[in-house]
C-alpha positions as CSV (number, residue, x, y, z in Angstrom):
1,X,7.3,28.6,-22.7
2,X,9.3,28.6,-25.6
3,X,8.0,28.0,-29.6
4,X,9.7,24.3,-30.1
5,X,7.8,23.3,-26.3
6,X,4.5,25.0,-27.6
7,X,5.1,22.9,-30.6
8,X,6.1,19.5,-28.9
9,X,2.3,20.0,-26.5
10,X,0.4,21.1,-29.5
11,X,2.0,17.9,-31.5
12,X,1.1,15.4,-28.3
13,X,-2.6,16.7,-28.6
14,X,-2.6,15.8,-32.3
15,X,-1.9,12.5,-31.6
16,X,-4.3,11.6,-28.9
17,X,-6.9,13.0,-30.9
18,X,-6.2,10.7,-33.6
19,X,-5.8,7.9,-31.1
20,X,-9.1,9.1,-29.5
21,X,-10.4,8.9,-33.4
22,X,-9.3,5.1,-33.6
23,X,-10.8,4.0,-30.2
24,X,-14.1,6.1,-31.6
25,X,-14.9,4.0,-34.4
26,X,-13.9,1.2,-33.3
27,X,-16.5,1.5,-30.6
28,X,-18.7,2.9,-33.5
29,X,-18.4,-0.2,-35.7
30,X,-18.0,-2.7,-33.7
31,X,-20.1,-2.2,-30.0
32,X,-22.6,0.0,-31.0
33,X,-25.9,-1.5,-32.0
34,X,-28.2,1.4,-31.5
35,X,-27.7,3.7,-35.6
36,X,-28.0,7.0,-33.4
37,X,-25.2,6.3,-31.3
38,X,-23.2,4.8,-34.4
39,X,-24.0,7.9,-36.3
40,X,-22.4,10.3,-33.5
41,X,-19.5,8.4,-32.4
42,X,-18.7,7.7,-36.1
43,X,-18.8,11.4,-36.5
44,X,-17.0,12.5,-33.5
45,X,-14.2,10.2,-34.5
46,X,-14.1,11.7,-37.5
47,X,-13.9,14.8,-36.5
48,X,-11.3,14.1,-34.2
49,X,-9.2,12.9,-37.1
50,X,-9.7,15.7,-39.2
51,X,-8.5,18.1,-36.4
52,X,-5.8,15.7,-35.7
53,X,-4.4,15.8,-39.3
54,X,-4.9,19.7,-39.4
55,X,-2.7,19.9,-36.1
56,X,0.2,17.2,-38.1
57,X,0.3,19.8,-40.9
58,X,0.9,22.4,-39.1
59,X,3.4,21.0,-37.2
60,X,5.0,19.7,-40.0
61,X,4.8,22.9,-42.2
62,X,5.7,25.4,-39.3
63,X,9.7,24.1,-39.5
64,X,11.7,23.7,-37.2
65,X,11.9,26.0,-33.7
């Protein structure tokens, strides 16, 4: 597999861990009623958006292929 397809599959991931992020806390905020399960989904989804945005930056940064 070739760098700029690597790149494109590592890029897709990126973005539906943010998406899965978004779906997270919505859930979090708005269905949960139970503070543990806000607490974990609310972190999960942040997590999710932190390794998202890590992934963007690299992708961005690493240039063109």
């Amino acid at each position: 597999m070739s760098t700029a397809m690597m790149n494109m599959w590592i890029s897709f991931i990126g973005m539906g861990l943010m998406i899965l992020s978004v779906f997270t806390i919505y859930i979090s905020r708005y269905k949960f009623k139970n503070g543990f399960l806000k607490v974990i989904s609310a972190l999960l989804a942040y997590a999710c958006m932190i390794i998202g945005g890590l992934i963007m930056v690299y992708i961005v940064f690493s240039g063109p292929a």
